[in-house]
CHARMM internal coordinates of N, CA and C (Angstrom, degrees):
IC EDIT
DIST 1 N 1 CA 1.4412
DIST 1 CA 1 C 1.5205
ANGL 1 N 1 CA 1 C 108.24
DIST 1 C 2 N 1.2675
ANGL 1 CA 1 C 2 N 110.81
DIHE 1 N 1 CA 1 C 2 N 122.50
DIST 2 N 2 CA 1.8550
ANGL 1 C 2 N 2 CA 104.72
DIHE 1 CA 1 C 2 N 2 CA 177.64
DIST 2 CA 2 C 1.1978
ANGL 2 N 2 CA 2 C 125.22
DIHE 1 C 2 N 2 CA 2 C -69.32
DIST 2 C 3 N 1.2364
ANGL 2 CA 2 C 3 N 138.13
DIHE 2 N 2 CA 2 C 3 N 159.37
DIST 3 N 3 CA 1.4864
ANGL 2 C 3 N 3 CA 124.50
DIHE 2 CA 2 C 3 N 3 CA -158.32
DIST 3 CA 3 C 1.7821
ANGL 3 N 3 CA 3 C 91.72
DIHE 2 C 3 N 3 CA 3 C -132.47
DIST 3 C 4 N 0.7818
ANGL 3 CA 3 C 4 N 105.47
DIHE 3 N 3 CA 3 C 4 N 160.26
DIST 4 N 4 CA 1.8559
ANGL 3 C 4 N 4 CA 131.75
DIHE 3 CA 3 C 4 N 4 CA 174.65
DIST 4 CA 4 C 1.6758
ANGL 4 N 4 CA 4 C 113.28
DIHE 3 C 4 N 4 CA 4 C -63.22
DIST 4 C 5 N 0.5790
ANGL 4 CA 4 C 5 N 162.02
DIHE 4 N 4 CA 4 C 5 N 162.26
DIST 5 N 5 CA 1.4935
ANGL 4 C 5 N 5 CA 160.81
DIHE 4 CA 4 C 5 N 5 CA -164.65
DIST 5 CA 5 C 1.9101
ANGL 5 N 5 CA 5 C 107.13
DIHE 4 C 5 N 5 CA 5 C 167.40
DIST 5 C 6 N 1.3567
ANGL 5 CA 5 C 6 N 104.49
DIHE 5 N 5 CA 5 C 6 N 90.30
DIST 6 N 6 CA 1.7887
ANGL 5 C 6 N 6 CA 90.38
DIHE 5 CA 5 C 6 N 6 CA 174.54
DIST 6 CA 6 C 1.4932
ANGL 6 N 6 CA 6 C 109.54
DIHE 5 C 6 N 6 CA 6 C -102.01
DIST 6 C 7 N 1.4333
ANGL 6 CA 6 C 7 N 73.72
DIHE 6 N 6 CA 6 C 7 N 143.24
DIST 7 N 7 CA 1.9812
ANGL 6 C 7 N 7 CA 93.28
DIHE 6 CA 6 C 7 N 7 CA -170.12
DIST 7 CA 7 C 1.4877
ANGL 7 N 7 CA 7 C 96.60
DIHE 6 C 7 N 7 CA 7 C -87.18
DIST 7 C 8 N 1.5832
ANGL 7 CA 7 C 8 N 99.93
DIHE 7 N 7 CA 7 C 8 N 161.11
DIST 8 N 8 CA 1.8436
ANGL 7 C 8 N 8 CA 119.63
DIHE 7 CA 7 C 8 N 8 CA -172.64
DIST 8 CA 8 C 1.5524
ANGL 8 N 8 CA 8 C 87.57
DIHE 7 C 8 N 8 CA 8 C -79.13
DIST 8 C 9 N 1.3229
ANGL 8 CA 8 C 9 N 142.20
DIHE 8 N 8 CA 8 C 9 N -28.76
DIST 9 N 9 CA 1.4059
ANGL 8 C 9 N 9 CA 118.46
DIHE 8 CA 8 C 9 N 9 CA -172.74
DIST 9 CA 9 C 1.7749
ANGL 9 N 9 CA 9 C 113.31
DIHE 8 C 9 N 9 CA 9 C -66.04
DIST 9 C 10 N 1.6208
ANGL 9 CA 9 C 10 N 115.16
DIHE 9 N 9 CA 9 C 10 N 152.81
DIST 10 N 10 CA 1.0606
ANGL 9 C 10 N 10 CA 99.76
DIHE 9 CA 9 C 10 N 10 CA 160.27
DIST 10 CA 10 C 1.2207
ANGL 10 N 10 CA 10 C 115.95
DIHE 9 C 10 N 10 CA 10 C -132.90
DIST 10 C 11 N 1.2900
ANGL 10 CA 10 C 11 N 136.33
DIHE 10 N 10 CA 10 C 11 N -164.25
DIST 11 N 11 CA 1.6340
ANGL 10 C 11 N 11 CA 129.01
DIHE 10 CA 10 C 11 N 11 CA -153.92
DIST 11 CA 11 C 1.8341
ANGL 11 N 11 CA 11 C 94.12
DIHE 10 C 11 N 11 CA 11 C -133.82
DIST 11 C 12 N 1.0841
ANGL 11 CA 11 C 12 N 150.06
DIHE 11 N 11 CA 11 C 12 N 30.89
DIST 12 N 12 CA 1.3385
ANGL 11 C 12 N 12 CA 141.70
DIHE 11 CA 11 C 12 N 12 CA -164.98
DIST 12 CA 12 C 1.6013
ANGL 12 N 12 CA 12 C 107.33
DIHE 11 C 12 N 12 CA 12 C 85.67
DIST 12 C 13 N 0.8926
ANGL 12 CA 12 C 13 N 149.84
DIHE 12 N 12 CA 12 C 13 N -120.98
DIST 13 N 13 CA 1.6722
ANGL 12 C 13 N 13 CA 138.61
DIHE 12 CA 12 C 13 N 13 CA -173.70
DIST 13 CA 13 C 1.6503
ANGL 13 N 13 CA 13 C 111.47
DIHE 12 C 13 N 13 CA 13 C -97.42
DIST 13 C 14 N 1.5212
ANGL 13 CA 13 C 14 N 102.20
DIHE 13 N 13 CA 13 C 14 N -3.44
DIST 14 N 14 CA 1.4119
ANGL 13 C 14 N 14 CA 112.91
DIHE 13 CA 13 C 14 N 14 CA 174.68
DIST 14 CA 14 C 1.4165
ANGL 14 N 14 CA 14 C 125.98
DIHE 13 C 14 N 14 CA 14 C -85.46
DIST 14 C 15 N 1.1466
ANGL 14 CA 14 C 15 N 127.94
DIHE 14 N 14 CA 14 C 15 N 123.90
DIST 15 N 15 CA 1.7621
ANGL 14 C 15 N 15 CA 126.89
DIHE 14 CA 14 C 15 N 15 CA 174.74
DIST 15 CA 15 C 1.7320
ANGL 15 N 15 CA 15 C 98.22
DIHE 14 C 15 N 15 CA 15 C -73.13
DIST 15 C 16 N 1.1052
ANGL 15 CA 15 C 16 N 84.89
DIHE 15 N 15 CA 15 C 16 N 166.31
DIST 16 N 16 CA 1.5885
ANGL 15 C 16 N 16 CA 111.43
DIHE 15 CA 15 C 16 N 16 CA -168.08
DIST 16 CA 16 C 1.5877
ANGL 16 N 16 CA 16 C 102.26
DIHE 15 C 16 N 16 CA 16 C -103.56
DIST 16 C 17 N 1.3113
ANGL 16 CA 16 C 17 N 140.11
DIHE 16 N 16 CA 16 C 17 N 125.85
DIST 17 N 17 CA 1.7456
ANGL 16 C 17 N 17 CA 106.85
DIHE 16 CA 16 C 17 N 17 CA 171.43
DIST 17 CA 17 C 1.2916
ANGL 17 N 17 CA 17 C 76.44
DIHE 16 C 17 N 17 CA 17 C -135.91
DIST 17 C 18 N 1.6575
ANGL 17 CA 17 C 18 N 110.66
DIHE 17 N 17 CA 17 C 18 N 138.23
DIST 18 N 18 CA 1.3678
ANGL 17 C 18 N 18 CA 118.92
DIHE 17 CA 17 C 18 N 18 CA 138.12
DIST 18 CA 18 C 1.1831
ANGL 18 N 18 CA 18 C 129.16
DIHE 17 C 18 N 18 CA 18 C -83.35
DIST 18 C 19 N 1.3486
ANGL 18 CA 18 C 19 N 126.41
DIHE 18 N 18 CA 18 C 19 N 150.21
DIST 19 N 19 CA 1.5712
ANGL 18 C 19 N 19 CA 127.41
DIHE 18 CA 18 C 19 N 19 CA 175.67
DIST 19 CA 19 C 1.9150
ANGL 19 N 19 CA 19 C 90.22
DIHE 18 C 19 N 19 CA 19 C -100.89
DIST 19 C 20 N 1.5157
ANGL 19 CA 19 C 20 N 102.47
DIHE 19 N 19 CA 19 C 20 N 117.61
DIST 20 N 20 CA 1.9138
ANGL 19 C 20 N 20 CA 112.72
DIHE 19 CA 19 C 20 N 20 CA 146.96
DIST 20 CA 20 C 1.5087
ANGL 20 N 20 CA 20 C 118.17
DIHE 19 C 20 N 20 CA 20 C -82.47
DIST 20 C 21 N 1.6504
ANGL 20 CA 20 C 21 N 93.49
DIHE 20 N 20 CA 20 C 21 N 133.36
DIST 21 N 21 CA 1.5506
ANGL 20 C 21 N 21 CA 91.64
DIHE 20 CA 20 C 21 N 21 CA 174.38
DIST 21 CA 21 C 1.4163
ANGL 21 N 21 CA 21 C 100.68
DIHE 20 C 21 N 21 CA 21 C -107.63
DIST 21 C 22 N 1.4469
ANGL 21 CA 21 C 22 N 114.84
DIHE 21 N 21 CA 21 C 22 N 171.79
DIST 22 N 22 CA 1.6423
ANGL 21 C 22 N 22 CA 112.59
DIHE 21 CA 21 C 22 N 22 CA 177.54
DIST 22 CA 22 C 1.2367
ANGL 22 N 22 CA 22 C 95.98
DIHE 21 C 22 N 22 CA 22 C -82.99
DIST 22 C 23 N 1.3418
ANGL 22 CA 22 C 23 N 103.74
DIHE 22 N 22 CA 22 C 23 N 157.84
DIST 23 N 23 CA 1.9544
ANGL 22 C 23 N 23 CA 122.73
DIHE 22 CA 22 C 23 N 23 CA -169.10
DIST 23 CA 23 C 1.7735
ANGL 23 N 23 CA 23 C 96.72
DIHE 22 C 23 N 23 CA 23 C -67.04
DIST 23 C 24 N 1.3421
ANGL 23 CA 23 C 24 N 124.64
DIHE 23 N 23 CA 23 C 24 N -170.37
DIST 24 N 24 CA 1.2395
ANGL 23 C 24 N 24 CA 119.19
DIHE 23 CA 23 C 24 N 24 CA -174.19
DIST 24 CA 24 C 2.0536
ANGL 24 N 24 CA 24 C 94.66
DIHE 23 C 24 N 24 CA 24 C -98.60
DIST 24 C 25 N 1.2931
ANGL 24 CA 24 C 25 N 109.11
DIHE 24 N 24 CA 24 C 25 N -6.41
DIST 25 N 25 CA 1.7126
ANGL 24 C 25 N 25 CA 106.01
DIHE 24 CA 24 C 25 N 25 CA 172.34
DIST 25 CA 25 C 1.2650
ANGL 25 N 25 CA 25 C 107.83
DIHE 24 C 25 N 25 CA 25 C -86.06
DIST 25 C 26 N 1.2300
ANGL 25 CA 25 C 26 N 121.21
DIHE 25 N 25 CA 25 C 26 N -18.61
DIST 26 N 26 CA 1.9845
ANGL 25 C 26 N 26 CA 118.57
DIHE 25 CA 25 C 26 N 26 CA 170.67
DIST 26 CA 26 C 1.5736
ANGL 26 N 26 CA 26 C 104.25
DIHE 25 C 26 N 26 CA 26 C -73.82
DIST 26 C 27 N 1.2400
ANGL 26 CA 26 C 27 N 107.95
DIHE 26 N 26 CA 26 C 27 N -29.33
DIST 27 N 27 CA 1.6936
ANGL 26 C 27 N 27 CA 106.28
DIHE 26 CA 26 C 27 N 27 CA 179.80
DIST 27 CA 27 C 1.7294
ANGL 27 N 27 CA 27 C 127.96
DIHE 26 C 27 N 27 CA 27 C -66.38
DIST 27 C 28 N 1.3624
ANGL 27 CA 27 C 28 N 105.52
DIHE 27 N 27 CA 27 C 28 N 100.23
DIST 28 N 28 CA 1.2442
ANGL 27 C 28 N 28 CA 107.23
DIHE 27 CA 27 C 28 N 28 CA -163.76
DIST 28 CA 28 C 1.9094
ANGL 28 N 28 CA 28 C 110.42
DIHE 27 C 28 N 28 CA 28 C -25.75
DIST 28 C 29 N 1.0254
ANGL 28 CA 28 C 29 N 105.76
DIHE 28 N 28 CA 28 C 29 N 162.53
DIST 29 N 29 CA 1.6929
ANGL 28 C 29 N 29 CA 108.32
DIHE 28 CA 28 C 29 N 29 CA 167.91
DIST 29 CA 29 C 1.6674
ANGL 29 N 29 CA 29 C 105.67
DIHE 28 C 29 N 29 CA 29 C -89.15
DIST 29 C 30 N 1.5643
ANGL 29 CA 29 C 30 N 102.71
DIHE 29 N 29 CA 29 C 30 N 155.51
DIST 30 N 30 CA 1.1289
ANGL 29 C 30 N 30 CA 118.12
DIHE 29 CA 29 C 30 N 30 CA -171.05
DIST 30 CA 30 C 2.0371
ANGL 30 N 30 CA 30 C 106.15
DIHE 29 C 30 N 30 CA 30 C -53.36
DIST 30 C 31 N 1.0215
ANGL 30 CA 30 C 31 N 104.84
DIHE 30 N 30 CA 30 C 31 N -58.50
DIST 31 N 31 CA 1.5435
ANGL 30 C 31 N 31 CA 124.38
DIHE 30 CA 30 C 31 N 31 CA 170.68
DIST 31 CA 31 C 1.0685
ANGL 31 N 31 CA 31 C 103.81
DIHE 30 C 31 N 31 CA 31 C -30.16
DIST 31 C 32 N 1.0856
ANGL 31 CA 31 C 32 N 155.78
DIHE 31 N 31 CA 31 C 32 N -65.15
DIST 32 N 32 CA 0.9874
ANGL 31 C 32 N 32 CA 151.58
DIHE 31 CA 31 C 32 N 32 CA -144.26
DIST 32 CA 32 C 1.7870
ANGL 32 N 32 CA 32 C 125.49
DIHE 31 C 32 N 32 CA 32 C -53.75
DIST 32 C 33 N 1.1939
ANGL 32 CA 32 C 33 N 117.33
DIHE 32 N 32 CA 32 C 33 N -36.85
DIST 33 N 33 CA 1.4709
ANGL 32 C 33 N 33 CA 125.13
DIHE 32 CA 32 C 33 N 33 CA 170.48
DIST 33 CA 33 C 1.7089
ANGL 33 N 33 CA 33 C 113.99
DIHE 32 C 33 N 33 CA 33 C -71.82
DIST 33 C 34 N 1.3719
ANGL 33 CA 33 C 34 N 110.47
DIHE 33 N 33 CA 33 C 34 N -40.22
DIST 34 N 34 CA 1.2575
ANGL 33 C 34 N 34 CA 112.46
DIHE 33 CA 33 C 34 N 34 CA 149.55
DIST 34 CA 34 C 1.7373
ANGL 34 N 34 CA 34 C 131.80
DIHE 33 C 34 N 34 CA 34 C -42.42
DIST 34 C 35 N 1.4505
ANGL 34 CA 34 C 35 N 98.11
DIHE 34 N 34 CA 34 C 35 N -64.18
DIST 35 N 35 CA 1.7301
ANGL 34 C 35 N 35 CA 94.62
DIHE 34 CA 34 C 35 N 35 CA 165.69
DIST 35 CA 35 C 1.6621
ANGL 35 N 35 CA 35 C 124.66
DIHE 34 C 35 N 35 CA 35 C -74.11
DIST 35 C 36 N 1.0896
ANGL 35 CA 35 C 36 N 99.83
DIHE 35 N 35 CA 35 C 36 N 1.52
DIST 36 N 36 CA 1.8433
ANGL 35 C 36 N 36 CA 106.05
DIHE 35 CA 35 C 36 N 36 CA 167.51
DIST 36 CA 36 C 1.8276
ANGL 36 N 36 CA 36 C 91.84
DIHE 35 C 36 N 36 CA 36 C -85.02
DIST 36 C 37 N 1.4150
ANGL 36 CA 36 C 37 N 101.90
DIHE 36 N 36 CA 36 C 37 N -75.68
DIST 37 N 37 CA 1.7832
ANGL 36 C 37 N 37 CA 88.46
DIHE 36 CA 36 C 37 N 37 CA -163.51
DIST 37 CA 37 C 1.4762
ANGL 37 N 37 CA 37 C 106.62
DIHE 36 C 37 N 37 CA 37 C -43.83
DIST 37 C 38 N 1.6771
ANGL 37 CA 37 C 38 N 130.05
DIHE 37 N 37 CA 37 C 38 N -28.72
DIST 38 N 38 CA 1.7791
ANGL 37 C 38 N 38 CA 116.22
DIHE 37 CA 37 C 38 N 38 CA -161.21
DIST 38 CA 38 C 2.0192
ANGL 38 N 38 CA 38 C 92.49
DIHE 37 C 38 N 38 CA 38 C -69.43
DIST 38 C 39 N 1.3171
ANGL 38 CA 38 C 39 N 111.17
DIHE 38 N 38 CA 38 C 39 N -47.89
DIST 39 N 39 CA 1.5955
ANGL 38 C 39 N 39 CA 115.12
DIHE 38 CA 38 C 39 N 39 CA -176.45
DIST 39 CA 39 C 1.6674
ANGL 39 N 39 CA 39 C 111.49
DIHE 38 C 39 N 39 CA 39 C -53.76
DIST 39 C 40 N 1.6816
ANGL 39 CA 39 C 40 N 124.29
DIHE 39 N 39 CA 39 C 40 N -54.15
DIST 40 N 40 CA 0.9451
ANGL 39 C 40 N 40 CA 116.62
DIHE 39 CA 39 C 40 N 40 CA 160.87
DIST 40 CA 40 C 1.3827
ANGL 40 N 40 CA 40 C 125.61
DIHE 39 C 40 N 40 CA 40 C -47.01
DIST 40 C 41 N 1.3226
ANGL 40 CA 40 C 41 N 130.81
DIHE 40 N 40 CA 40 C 41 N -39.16
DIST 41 N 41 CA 1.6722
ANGL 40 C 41 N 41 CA 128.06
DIHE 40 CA 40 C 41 N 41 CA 168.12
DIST 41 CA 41 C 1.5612
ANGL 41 N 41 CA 41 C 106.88
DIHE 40 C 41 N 41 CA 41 C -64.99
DIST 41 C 42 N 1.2125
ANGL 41 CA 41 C 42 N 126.04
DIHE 41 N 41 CA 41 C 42 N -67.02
DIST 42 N 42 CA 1.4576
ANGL 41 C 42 N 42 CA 110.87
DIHE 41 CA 41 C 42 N 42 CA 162.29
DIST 42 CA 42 C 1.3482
ANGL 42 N 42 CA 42 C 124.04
DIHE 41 C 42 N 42 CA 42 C -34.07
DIST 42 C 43 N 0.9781
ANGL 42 CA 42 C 43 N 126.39
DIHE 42 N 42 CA 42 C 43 N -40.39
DIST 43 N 43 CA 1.6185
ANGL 42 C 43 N 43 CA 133.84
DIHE 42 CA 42 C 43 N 43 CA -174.96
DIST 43 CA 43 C 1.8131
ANGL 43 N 43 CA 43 C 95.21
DIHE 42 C 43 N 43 CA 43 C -62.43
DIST 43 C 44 N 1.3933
ANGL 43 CA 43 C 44 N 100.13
DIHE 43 N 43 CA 43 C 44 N -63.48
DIST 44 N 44 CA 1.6973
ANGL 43 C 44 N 44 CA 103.82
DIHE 43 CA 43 C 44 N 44 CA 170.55
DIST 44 CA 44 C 1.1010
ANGL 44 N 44 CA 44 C 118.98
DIHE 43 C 44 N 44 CA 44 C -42.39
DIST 44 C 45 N 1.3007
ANGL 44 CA 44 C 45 N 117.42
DIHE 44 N 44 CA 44 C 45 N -68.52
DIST 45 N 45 CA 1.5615
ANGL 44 C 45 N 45 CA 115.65
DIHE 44 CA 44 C 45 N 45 CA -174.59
DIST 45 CA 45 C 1.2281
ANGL 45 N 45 CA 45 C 142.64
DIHE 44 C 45 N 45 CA 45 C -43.05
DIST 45 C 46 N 1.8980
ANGL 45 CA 45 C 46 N 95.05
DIHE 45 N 45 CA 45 C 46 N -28.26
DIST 46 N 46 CA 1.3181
ANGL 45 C 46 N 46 CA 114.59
DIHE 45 CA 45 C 46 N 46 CA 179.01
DIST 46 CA 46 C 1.7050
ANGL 46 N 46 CA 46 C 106.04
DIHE 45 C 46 N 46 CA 46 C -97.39
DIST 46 C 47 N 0.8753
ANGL 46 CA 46 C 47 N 131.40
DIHE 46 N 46 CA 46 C 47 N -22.41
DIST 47 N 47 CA 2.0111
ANGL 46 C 47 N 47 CA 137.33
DIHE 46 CA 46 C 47 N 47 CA 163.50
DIST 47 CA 47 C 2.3548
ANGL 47 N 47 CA 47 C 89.58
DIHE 46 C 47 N 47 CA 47 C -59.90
DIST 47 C 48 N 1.1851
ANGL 47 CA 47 C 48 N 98.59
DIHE 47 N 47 CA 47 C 48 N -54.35
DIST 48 N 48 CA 1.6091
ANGL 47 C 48 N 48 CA 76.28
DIHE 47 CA 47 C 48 N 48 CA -159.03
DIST 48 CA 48 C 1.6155
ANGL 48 N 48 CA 48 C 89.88
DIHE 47 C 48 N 48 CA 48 C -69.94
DIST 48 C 49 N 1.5845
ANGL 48 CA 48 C 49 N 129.93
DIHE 48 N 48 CA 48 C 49 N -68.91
DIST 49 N 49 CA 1.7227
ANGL 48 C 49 N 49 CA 94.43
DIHE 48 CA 48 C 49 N 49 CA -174.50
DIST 49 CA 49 C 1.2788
ANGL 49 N 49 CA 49 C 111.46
DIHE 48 C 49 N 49 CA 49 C -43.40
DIST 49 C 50 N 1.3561
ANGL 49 CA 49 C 50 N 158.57
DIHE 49 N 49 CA 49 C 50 N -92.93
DIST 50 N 50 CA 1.3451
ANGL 49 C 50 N 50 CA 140.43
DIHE 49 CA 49 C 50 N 50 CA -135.68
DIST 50 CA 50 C 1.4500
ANGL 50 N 50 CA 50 C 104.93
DIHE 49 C 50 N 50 CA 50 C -43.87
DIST 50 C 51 N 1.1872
ANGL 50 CA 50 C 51 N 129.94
DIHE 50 N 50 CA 50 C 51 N -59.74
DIST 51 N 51 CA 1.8187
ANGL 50 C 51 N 51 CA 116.93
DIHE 50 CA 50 C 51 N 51 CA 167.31
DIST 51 CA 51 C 1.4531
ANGL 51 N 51 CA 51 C 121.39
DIHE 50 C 51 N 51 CA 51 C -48.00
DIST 51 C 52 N 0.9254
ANGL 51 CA 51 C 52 N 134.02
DIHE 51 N 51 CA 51 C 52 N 4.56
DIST 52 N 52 CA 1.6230
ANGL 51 C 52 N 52 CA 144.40
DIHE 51 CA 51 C 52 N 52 CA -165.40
DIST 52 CA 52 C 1.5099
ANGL 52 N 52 CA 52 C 84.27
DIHE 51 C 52 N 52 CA 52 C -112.33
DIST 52 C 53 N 1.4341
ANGL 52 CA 52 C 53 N 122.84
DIHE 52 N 52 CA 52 C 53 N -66.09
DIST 53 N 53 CA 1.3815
ANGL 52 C 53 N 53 CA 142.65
DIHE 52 CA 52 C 53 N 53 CA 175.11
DIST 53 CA 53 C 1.5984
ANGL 53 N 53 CA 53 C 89.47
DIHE 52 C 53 N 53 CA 53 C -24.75
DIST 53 C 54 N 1.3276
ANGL 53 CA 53 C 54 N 90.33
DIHE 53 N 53 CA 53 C 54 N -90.61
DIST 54 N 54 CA 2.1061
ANGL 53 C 54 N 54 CA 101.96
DIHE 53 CA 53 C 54 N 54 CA -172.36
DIST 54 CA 54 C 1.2698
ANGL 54 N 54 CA 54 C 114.27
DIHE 53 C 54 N 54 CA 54 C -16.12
DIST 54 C 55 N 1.7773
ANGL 54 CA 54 C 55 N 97.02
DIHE 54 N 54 CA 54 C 55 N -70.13
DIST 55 N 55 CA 1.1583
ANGL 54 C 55 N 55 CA 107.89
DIHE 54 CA 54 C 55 N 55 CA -164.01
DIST 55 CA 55 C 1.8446
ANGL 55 N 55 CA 55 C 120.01
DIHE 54 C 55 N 55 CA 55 C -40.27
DIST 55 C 56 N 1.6010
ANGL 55 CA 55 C 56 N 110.70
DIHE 55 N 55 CA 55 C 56 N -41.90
DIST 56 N 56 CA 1.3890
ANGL 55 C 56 N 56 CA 133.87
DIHE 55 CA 55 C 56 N 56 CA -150.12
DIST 56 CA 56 C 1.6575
ANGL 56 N 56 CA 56 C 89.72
DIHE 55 C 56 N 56 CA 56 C -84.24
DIST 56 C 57 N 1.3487
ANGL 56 CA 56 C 57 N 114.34
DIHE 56 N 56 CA 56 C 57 N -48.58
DIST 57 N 57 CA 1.5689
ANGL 56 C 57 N 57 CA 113.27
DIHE 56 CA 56 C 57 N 57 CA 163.69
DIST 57 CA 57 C 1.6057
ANGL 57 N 57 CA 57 C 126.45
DIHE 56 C 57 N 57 CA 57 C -59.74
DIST 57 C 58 N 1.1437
ANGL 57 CA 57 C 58 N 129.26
DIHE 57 N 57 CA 57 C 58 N -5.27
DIST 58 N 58 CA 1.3482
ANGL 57 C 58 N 58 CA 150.65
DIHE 57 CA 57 C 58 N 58 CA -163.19
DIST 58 CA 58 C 1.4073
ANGL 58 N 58 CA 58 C 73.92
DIHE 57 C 58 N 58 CA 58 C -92.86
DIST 58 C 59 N 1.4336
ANGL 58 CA 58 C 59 N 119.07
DIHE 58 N 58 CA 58 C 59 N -97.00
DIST 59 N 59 CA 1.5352
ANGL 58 C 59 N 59 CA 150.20
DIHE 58 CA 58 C 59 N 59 CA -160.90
DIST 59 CA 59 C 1.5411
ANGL 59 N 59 CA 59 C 97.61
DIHE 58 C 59 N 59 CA 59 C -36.63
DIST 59 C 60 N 0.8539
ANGL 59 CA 59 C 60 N 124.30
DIHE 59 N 59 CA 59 C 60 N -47.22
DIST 60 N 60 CA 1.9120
ANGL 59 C 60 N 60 CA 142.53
DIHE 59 CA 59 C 60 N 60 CA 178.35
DIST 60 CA 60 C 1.2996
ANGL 60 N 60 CA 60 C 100.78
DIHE 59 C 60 N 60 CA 60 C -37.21
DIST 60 C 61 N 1.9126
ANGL 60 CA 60 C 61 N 109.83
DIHE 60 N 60 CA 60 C 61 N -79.55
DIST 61 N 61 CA 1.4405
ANGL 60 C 61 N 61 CA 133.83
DIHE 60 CA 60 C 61 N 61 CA -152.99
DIST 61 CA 61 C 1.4702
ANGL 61 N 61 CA 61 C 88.50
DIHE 60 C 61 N 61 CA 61 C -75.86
DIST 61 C 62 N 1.3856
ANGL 61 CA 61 C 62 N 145.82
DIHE 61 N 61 CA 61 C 62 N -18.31
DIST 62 N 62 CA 1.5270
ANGL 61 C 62 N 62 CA 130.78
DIHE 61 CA 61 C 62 N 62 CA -155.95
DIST 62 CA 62 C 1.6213
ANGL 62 N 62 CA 62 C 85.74
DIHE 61 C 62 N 62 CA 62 C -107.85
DIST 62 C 63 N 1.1360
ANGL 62 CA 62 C 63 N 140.28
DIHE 62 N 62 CA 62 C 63 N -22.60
DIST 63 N 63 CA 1.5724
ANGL 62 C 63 N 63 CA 130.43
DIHE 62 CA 62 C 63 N 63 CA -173.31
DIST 63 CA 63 C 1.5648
ANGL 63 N 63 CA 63 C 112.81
DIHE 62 C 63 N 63 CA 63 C -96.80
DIST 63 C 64 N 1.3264
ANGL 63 CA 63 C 64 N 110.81
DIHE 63 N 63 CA 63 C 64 N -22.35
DIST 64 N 64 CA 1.4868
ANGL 63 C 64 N 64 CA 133.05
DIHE 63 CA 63 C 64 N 64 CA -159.13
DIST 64 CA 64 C 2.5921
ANGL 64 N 64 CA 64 C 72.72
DIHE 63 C 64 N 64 CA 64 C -95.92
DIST 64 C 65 N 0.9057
ANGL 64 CA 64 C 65 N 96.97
DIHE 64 N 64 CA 64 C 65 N -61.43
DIST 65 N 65 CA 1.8267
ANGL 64 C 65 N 65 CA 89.49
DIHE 64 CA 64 C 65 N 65 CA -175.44
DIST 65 CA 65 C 1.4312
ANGL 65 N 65 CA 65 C 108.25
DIHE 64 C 65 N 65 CA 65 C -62.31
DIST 65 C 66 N 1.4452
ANGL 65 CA 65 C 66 N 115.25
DIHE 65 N 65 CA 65 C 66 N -40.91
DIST 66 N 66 CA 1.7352
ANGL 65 C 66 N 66 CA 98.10
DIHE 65 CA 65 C 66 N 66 CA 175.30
DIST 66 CA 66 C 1.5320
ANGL 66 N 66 CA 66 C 104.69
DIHE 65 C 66 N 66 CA 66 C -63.68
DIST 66 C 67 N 1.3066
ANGL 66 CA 66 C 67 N 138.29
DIHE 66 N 66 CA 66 C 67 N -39.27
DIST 67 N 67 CA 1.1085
ANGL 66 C 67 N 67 CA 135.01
DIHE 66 CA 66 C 67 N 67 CA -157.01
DIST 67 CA 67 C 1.9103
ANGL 67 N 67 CA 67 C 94.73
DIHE 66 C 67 N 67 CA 67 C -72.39
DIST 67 C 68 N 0.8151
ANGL 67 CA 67 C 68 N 122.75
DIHE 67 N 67 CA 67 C 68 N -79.31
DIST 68 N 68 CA 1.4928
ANGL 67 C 68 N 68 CA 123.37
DIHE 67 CA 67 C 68 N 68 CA -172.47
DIST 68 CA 68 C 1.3870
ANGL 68 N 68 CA 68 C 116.55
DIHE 67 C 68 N 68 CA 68 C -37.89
END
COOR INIT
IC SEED 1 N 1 CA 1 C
IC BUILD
């Protein structure tokens, strides 16, 4: 988003404002929405095993207590 920047020159009772844009190296890279969704799927993948995890430890401690 470009931002406002007012310059010390002035024009007769008028201010001067330039608008700065970010250079084309502030501009995110194209890739980037791509490597968000691959991290978000990893992020997923790893929430459903660790609940798979739980779950299988749940099932463990409740058969391992009826048994004793």
């Amino acid at each position: 988003m470009p931002t406002r920047k007012q310059s010390p020159r002035k024009s007769g009772s008028e201010e001067v404002v330039e608008v700065v844009r970010p250079s084309d190296s502030a501009v995110e890279p194209q890739h980037q929405p791509a490597l968000s969704r691959f991290i978000e799927a990893v992020r997923k993948a790893v929430n459903a095993a660790l609940d798979l995890a739980d779950a299988a430890a749940d099932a463990v401690t409740k058969a391992v207590r009826k048994g004793a």
